[in-house]
C-alpha positions in Angstrom: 0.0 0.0 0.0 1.2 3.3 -0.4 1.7 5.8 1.7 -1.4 8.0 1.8 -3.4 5.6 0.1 -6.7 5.2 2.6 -8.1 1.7 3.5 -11.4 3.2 3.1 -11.6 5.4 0.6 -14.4 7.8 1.0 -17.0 7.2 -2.1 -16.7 9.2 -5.0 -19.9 8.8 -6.8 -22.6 11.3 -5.9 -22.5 15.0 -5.6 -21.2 16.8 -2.9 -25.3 17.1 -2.0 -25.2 13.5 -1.3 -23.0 14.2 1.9 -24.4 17.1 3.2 -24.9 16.9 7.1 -22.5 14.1 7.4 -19.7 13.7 9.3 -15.9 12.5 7.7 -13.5 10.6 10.2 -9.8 10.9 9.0 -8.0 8.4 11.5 -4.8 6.1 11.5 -5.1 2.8 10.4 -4.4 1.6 13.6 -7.4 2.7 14.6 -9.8 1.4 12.0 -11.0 -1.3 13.6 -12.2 0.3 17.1 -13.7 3.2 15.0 -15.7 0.7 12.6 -17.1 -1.0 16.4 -18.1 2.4 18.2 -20.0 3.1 14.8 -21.4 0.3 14.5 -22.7 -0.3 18.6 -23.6 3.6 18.9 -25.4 3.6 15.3 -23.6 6.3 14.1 -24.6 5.9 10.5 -23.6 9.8 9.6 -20.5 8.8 10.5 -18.1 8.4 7.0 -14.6 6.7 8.0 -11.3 6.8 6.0 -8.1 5.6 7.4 -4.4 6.4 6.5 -1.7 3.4 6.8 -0.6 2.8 10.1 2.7 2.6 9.1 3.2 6.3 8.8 4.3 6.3 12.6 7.4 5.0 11.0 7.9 8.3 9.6 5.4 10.5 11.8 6.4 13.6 10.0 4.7 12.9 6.8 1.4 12.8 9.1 0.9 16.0 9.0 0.6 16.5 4.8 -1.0 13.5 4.3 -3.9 14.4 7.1 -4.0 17.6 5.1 -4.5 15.9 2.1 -6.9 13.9 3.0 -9.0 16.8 4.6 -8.4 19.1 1.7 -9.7 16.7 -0.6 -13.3 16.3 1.2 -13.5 19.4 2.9 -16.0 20.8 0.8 -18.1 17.6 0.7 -18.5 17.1 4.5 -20.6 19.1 7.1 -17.6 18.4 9.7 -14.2 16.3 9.8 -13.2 14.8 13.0 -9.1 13.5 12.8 -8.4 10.4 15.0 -5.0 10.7 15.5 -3.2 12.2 18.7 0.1 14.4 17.9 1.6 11.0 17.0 5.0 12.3 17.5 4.4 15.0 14.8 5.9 17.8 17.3 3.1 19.8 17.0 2.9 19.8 13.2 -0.5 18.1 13.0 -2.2 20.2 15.2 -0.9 24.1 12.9 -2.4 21.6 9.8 -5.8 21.6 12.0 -5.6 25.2 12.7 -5.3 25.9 9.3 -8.0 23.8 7.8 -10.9 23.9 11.1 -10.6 20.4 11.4 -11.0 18.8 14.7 -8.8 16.0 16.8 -9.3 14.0 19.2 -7.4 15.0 22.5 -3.8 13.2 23.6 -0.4 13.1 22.8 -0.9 9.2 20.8 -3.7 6.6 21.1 -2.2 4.9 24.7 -3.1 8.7 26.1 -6.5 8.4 25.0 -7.5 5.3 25.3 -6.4 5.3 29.0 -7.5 8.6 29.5 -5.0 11.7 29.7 -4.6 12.1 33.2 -4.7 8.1 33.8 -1.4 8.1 31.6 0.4 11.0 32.6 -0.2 9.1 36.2 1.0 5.9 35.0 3.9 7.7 33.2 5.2 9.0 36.4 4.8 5.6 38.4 6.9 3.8 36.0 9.2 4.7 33.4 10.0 2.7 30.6 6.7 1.0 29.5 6.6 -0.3 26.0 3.0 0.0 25.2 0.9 -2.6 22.8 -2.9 -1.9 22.0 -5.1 -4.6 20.5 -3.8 -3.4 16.8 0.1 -3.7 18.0 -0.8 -6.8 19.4 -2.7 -8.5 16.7 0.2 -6.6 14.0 3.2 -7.3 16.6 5.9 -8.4 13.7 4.9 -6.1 11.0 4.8 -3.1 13.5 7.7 -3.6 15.7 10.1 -6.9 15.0 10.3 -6.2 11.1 10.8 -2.4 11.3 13.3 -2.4 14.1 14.9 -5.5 12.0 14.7 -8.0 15.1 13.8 -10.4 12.6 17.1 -10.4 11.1 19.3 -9.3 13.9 17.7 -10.0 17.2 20.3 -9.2 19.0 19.8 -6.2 19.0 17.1 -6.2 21.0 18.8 -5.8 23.9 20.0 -2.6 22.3 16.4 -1.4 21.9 15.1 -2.3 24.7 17.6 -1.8 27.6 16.1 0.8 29.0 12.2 -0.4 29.2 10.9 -1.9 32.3 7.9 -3.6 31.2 5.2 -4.4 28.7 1.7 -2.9 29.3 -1.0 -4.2 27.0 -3.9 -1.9 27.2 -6.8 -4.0 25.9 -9.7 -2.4 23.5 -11.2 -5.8 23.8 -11.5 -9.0 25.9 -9.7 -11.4 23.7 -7.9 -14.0 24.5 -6.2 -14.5 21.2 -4.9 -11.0 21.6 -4.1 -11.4 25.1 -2.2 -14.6 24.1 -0.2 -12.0 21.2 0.4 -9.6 23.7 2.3 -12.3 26.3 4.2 -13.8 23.5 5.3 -10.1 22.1 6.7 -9.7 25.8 8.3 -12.8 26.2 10.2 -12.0 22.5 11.4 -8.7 24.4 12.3 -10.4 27.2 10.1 -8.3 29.3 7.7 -8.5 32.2 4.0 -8.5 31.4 1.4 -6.4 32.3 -2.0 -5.9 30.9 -5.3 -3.2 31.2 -8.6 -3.3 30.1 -9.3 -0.1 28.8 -12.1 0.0 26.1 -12.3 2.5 23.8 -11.4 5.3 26.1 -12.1 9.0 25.4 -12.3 8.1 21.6 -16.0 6.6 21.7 -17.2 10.2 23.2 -15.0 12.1 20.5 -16.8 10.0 17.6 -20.2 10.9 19.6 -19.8 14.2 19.1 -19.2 14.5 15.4 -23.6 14.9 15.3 -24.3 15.4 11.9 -26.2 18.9 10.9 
């Protein structure tokens, strides 16, 4: 896939009239998933989803043109555009692309923030450095996400190089699954790390989607 290219493409037939009062959701890939389920369980059928790759948090600072791409390219087709992404590591960037376009984000520095919830994290930030977070996607997309871009898969010793400094693994769980449980274990044991897991739901992003009310 290439980068930029959505895994939901927003429809192109019909007029612009065709999506007037509804609501366009720009999000990360990552996040696709969890978005589809709130949609679906809330009935939020004004709701139009389009995701961009997760693997642009390889290289976080081509977020910012391609969220602005993507919002340029339906802002004049959509009553409001909500952006599921946190700053992502975009140092701000993201956020002067928002300002510039009236778009709206969800609140938190990445998805751990908030799916915990912001002050929850900032908390468990300051009990314990050194946390190497998985969600349900890293989890389920463990070897495509982390081993192969950090090249564990070919050199795993460096691992230890990687990962000297983390303390633990903390798998904060969208879902109670134990197949994804099971992933998250195993993607601890490979880092040679203790385990530690949280259910967390959806977190502050199922009320972010609620408010994008259509018109």
């Amino acid at each position: 896939m290439l980068v930029g290219e959505p895994l939901f493409p927003v429809e192109t037939d019909g007029s612009a009239d065709d999506k007037a009062g509804r609501v366009l959701v720009i999000a990360c890939g990552a996040l696709a998933r969890e978005i589809v389920a709130i949609r679906e369980k809330n009935r939020l059928d004004h709701l139009d989803i389009t995701c961009l790759p997760a693997k642009l948090h390889n290289s976080p600072e081509k977020i910012p043109d391609e969220v602005r791409r993507a919002i340029l390219k339906n802002a004049d087709t959509y009553s409001d555009i909500l952006i599921a992404y946190g700053d992502c590591g975009t140092g701000g960037l993201l956020d002067k692309v928002l300002e510039e376009t009236g778009a709206r984000r969800i609140d938190g520095a990445h998805c751990y923030a908030f799916f915990t919830g912001i002050d929850e994290f900032d908390q468990m930030e300051d009990d314990q450095l050194g946390t190497f977070y998985l969600t349900d996607f890293l989890a389920r997309h463990f070897q495509t996400m982390v081993i192969e871009p950090l090249g564990l898969d070919w050199h795993p010793h460096l691992r230890d190089m990687y990962f000297a400094h983390y303390t633990r693994v903390l798998y904060l769980a969208q879902t109670d699954d134990p197949a994804l449980e099971d992933a998250a274990r195993r993607a601890a044991d490979r880092l040679g790390l203790p385990f530690e897991m949280r259910r967390t739901g959806y977190g502050l992003l199922q009320p972010f989607l609620d408010k994008g009310q259509a018109d």
